[in-house]
C-alpha positions as CSV (number, residue, x, y, z in Angstrom):
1,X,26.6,94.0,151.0
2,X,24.3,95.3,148.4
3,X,22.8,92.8,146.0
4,X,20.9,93.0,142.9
5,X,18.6,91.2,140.4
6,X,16.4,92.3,137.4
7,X,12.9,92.2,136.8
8,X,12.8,88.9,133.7
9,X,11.2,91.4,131.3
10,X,14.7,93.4,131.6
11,X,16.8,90.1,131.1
12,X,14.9,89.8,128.3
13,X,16.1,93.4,127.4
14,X,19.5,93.0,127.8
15,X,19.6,89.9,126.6
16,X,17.8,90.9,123.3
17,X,20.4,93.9,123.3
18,X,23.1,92.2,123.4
19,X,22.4,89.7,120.8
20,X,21.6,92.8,118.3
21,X,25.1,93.8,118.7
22,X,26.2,90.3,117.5
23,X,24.1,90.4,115.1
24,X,24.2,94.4,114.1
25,X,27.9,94.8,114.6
26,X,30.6,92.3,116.5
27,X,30.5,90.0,118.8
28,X,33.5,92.1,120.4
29,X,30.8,95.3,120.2
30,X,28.6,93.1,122.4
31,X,31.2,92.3,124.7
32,X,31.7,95.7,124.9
33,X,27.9,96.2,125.6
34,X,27.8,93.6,128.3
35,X,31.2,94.6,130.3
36,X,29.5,98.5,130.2
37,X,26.5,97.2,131.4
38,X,27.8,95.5,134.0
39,X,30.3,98.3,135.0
40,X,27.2,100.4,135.7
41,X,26.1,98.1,137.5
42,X,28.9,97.8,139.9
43,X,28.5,101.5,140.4
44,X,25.1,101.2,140.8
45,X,25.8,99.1,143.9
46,X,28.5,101.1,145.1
47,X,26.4,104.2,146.2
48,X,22.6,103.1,144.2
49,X,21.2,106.2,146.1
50,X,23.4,108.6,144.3
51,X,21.0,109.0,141.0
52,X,18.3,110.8,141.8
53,X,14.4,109.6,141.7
54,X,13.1,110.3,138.6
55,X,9.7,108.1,139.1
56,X,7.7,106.6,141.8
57,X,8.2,104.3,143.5
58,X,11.4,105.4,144.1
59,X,12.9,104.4,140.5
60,X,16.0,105.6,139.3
61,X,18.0,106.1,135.9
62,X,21.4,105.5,135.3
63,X,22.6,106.2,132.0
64,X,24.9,103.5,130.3
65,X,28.0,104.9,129.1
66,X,28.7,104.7,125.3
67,X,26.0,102.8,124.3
68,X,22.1,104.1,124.1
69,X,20.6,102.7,127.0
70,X,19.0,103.2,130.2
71,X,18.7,101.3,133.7
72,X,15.7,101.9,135.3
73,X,16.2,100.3,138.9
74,X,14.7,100.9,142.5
75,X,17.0,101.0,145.7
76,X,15.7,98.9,148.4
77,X,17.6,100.5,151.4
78,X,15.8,98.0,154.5
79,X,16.9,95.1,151.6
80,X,20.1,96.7,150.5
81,X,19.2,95.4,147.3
82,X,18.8,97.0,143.4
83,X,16.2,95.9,141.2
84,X,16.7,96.5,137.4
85,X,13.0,97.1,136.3
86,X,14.2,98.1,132.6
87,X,17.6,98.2,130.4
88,X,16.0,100.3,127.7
89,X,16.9,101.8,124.4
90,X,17.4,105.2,124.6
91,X,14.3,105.7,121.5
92,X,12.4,103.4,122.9
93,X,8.8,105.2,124.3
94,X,8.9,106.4,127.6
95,X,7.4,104.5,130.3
96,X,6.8,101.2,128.8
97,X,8.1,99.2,131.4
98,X,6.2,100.9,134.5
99,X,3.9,97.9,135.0
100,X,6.8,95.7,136.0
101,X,6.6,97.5,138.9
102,X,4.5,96.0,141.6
């Protein structure tokens, strides 16, 4: 069974999202966020080698649905685990988050 956690800099990432949405919008929008987020992230562990490696080591994207944000995440097959290194704003600058990586 594959399992999953997130770097803490992309808790904080998703957890900052989500709270602009409260703020921003709804709380039903953020709810909305959150059960997307989490949907991709059952995919994600359903076949996490199907996106393809768009940075080393081995990091993927996986673009949310409906919302403007990215997972970056790395598949450890010998682990069977996925690690969320980033849940990024679409606009944000590209890269930022390659020194959680380590």
């Amino acid at each position: 069974m594959v399992s999953y956690g997130f770097h803490p800099d992309a808790l904080i990432e998703y957890r900052e999202a989500t709270d602009y949405y409260v703020r921003e919008a709804s709380p039903a929008v953020a709810e909305r966020f959150v059960a997307t987020v989490e949907s991709g992230i059952a995919t994600l562990l359903a076949a996490p080698d199907r996106w393809r490696v768009v940075d080393t080591p081995g990091i993927r994207r996986y673009v949310v649905r409906r919302f403007p944000y990215l997972l970056y995440y790395c598949w450890d097959r010998e682990q069977e685990r996925v690690t969320v290194f980033a849940v990024m704003h679409s606009n944000r600058e590209p890269g930022y988050w390659k020194g959680r990586i380590g």
